[in-house]
N, C-alpha and C positions, 0 to 999 in steps of 0.2 A: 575559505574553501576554494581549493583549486577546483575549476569547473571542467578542463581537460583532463584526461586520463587512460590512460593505454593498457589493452592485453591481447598481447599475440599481434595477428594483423587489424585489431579494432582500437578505434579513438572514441572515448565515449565524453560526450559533455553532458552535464549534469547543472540542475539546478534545483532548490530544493526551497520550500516555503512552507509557515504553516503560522496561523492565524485566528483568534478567537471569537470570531466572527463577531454580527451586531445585537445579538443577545445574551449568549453565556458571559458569566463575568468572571469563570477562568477556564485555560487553555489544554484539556486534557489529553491531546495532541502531543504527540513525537515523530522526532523523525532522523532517520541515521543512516546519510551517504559516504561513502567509501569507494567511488572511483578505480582507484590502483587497486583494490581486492577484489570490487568487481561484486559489493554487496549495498542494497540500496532497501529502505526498511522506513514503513509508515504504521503508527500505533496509535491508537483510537482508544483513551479510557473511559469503560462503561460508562455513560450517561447516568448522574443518581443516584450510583453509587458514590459511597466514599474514597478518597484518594484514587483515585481512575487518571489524575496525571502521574501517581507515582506506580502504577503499573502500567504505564507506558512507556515512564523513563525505565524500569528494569527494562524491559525489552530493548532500547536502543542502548544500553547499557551490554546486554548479554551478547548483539549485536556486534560490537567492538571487541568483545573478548573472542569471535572467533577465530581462529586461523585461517589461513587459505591453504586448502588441502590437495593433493596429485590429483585430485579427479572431481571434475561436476556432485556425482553422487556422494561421495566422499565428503562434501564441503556443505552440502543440503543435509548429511546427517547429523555435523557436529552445529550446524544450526540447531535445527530437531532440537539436537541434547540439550543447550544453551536454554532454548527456550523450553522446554520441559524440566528443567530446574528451576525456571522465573515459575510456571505454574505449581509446583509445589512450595513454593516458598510462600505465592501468594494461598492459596490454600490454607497452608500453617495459619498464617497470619487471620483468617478470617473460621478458622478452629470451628468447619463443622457447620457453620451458622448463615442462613442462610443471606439475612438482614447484616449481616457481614462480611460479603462477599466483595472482593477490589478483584478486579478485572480487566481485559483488555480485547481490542482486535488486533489483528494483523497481519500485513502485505507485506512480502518482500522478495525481492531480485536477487535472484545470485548469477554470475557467468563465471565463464571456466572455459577456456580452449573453445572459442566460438560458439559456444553453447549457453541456453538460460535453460532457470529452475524458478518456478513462481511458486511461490510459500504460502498458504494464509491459514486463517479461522479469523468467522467473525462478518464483517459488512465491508470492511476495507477491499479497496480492489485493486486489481493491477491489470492491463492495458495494455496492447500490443497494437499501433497503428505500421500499418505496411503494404504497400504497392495503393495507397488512397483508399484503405479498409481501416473499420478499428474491430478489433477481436478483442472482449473482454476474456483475460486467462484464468481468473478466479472466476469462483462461483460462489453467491451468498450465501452465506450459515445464518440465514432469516429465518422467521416461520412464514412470514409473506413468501419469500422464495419455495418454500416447501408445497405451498397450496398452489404457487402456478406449477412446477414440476408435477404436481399430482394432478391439474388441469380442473382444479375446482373452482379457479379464478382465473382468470385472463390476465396479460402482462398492462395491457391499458386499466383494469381494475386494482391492480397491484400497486400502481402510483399513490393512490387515494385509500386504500385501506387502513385502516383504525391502527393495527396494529404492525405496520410495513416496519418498525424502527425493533422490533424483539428478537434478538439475537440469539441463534441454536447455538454456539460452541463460539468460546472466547480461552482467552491465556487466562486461570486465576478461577474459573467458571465450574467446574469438573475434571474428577480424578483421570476418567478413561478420556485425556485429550490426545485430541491429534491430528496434525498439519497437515493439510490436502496441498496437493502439488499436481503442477503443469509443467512440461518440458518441451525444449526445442531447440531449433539452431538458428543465429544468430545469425541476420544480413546486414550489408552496407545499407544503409536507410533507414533501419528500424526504429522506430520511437516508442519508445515505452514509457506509461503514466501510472505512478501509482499516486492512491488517493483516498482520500476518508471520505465518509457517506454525508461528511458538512460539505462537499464539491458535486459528489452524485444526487442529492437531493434538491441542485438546485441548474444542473449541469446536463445536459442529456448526451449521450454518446456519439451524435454525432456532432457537437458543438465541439467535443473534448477532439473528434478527429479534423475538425476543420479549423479549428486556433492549434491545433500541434504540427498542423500541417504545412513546413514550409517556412519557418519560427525556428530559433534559438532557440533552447531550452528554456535561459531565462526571461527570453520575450512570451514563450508560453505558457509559464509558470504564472508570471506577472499579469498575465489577462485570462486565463482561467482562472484563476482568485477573484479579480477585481471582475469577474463575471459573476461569480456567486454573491458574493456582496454589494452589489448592487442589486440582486433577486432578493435581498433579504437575510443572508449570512446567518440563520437560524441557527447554525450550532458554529463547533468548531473547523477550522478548514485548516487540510494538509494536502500538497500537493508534490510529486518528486515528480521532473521530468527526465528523462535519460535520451538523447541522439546518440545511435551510431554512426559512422562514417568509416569508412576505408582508412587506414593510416598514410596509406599513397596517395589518397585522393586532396586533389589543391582546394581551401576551405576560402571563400569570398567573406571577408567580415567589412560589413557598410554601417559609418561613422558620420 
């Protein structure tokens, strides 16, 4: 994988990792960078279900089939589409039943003419650090998440809750699905993280903004992994990093 990649006046590096952490004994993790299109996509297969790595590879799968379209909007719907035919497919496949449901989360990046589109459903998230902030762009499709939004539990109770890991809305999950989105414009500096909840479970956000901070993509990839895993690596971990930079601007690389 080329780790450079160019649109318009942006240079974006990329690095991308994912890893079955010290307990699961397989990786239902995916993950699908594309650079030059300017599409970057993490997938988290339901835990305990069956086949949960292979609905996450459709999604990095569906991911690759799309095009890059004349317009931001325009390229977030034929996402949409892509992945609302992986959710019907999986559906089919699990006919109804509830004890046979394959599933997935997922996060993804798109950019367009200086512009981003942040995709998901599910617990996976994505990440915008900028100017020494980090702004997480998704929002959880937990039930944990829904009792702090409704202020029945506090975010400090929310860590330790029974049930923090029970996901409202996945790819493969239910009929009436549907991808919540965040948008914005793109600056020189921006780093963007996306990541499965095997990195936020053991990773706190401002850990994520201060090892991204000032790092390589792949020097921050490489130690927010090996930060989780040394916490204990409890599920699976995926992590995509994304720098932008100015196309103009002179890049200092120390060897």
């Amino acid at each position: 994988m080329d780790p450079w990649a160019s649109s318009e006046h942006l240079k974006f590096e990329t690095a991308a990792l994912t890893h079955p952490g010290h307990v699961r004994r397989f990786n239902e993790d995916c993950i699908f960078t594309d650079g030059a299109r300017g599409i970057w996509v993490v997938a988290d297969g339901m835990g305990g279900h069956r086949d949960g790595n292979l609905a996450s590879a459709m999604i990095a799968d569906a991911a690759r089939g799309v095009g890059k379209s004349a317009s931001l909007m325009e390229f977030a719907e034929a996402f949409r589409r892509e992945i609302g035919i992986v959710n019907a497919e999986l559906l089919a496949r699990s006919q109804g039943r509830p004890e046979h449901i394959v599933g997935s989360t997922v996060a993804a990046l798109l950019t367009h003419d200086g512009n981003y589109c942040c995709l998901w459903a599910g617990d996976s998230r994505c990440y915008l650090v900028r100017g020494g902030r980090i702004e997480q762009l998704s929002h959880d499709h937990t039930e944990v998440q829904e009792l702090v939004d409704r202020g029945i539990i506090s975010q400090e109770e929310a860590v330790s809750w029974p049930r923090r890991n029970v996901v409202t809305r996945a790819v493969g999950a239910i009929d009436d699905f549907e991808l919540e989105q965040a948008t914005g414009v793109i600056k020189s500096g921006d780093r963007f993280v996306l990541c499965s909840d095997g990195l936020t479970g053991h990773v706190k956000d401002e850990e994520i903004l201060a090892v991204s901070t000032g790092l390589s993509a792949n020097q921050a990839s490489h130690e927010l992994l090996e930060l989780a895993l040394a916490r204990g690596g409890k599920d699976n971990i995926s992590v995509v990093v994304v720098n932008v930079v100015d196309r103009g601007a002179t890049t200092l690389v120390m060897r």
